[in-house]
C-alpha positions in Angstrom: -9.9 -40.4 -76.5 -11.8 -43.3 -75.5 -14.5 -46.2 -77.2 -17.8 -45.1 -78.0 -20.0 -47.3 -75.8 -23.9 -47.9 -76.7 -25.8 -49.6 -74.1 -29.0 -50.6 -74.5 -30.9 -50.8 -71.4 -34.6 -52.4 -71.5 -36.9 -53.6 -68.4 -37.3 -51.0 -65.8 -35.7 -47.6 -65.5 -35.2 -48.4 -62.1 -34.6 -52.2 -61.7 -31.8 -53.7 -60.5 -30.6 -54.7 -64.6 -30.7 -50.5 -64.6 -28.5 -50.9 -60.9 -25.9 -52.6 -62.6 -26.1 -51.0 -65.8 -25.4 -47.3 -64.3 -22.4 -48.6 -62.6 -20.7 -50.5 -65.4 -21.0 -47.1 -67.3 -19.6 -44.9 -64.3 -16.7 -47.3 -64.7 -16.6 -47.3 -68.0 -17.0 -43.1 -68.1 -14.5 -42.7 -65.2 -11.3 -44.7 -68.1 -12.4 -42.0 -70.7 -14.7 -43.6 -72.8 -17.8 -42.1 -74.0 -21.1 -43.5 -73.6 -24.2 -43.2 -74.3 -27.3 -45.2 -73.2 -30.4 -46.1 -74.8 -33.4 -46.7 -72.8 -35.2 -49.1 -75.0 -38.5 -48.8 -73.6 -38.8 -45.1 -74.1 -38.0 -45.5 -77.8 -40.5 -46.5 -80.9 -39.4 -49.5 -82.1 -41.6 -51.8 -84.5 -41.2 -55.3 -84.8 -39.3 -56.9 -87.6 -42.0 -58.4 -89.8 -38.8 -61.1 -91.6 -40.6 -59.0 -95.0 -36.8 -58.6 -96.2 -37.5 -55.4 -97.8 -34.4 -53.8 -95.9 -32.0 -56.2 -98.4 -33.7 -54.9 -101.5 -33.7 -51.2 -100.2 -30.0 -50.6 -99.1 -30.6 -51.8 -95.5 -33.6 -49.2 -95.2 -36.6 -50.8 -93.4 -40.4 -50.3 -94.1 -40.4 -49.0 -90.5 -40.3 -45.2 -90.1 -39.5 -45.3 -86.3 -36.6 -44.5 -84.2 -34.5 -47.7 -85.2 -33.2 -45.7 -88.4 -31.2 -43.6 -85.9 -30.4 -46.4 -83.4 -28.6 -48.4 -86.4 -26.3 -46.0 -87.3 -25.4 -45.2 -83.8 -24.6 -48.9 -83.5 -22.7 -48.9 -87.0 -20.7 -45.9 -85.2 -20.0 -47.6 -81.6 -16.9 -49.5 -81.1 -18.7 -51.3 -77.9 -22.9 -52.4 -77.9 -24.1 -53.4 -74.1 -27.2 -55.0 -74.1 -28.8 -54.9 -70.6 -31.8 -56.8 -70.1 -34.2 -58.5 -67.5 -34.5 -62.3 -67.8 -37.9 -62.8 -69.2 -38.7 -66.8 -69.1 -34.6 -67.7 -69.5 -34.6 -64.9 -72.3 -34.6 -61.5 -73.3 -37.7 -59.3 -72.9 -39.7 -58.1 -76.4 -38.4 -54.7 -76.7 -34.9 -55.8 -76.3 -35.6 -58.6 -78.9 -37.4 -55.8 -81.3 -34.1 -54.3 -81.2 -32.1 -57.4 -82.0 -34.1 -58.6 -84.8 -34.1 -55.0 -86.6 -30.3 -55.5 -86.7 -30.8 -57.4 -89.3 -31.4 -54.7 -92.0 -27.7 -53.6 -91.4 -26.2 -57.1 -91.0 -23.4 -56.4 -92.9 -22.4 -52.7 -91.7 -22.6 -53.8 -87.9 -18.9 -55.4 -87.2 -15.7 -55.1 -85.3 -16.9 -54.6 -82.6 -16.5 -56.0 -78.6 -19.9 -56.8 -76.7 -20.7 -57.0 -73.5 -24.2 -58.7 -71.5 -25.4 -57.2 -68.7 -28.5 -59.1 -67.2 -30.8 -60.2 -64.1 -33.6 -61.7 -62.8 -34.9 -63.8 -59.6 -32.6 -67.0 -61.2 -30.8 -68.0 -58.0 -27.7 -68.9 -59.7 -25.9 -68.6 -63.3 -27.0 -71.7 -64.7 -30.5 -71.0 -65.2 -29.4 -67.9 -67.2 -27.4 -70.5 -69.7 -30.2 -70.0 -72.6 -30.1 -66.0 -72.4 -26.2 -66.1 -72.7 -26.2 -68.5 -75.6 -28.8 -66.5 -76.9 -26.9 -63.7 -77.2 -23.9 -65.3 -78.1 -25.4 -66.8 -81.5 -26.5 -63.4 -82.1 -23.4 -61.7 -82.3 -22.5 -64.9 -84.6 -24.4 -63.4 -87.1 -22.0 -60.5 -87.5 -18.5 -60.2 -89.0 -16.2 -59.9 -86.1 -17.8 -59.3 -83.2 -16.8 -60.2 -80.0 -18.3 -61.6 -77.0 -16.2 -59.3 -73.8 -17.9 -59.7 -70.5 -20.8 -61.0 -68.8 -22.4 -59.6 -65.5 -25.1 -61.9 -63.8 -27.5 -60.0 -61.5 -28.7 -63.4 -59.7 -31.5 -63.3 -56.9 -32.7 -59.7 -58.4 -36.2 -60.5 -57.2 -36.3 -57.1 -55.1 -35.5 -53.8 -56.7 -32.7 -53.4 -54.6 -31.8 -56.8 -53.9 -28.2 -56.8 -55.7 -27.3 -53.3 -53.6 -24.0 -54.2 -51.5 -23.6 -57.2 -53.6 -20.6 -58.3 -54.8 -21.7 -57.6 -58.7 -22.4 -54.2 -58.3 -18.7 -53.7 -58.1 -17.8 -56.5 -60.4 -20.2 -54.0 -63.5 -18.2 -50.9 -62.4 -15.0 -52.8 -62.6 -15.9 -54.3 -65.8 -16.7 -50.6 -67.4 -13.5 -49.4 -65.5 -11.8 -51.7 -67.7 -12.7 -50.4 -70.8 -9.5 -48.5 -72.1 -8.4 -47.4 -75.7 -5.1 -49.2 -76.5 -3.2 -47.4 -78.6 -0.4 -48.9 -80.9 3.1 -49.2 -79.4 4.2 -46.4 -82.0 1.5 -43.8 -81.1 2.5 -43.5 -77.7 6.0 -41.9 -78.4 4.6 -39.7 -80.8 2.0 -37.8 -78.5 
């Protein structure tokens, strides 16, 4: 049995962030793992209005929307995969609604590996510095969450520009390398 993967994808369903987000999770599917993605844009999520009523409510939100679900898939994952268009060196608003109404289960979302998947017309890495540090302070907030793998979809100005590319085989191989590692004793006891 595999890691349950949740990967949020938001931008277009068709873009290249999509491009490279399909073949980290053939990789990813193809070592046994299971995974299901989210296509943010196709789901109703409110934005976090900071009213804290979550903390006094048991980590319920005011929100009756589809985040109630999302949350405890995320409490369930072993792996979260946020794939997201570069939107002025950051994240785009619905991938940010999602981020910010993580906070009602702050302290139930932990252990846990991460990976970034992103693009954008950026020439080169560096100008993608402030959506990686970004998310890196996010997954600060949580207890024991770490930071796996980054792809960088540079150049993606075209929505086929990264097809051939040397990162479309760099996501699959990333996925690919997602394998359950079982303790030294479970292995002779199979």
């Amino acid at each position: 049995m595999g890691k349950r993967i949740l990967v949020f994808l938001s931008g277009r369903n068709d873009g290249s962030t999509n491009v490279l987000c399909d073949e980290f999770i053939n990789g990813a599917k193809e070592s046994g793992n299971y995974v299901e993605k989210i296509l943010v844009n196709n789901k109703n999520i409110n934005y976090c209005l900071g009213c804290r009523a979550c903390k006094l409510n048991k980590g319920i939100c005011i929100h009756k929307d589809d985040m109630t679900e999302i949350l405890d898939k995320i409490i369930s994952s072993n792996i979260i995969v946020f794939a997201s268009p570069v939107y002025f060196y950051s994240f785009n608003a619905q991938m940010k609604a999602i981020m910010d109404r993580t906070y009602a289960k702050l302290e139930s979302i932990k252990d846990k590996e991460a990976y970034l998947i992103i693009s954008g017309a950026a020439p080169t890495k560096n100008y993608m510095n402030t959506i990686v540090e970004s998310f890196e302070k996010y997954i600060d907030c949580f207890e024991n969450i770490e930071l796996r793998g980054i792809i960088y979809g540079c150049g993606a100005i075209e929505k086929d520009f990264l097809k051939g590319k040397d990162v479309i085989k760099e996501a699959y191989d990333m996925g690919k390398s997602i394998i359950e590692i079982f303790p030294y004793h479970m292995l002779y006891n199979r």
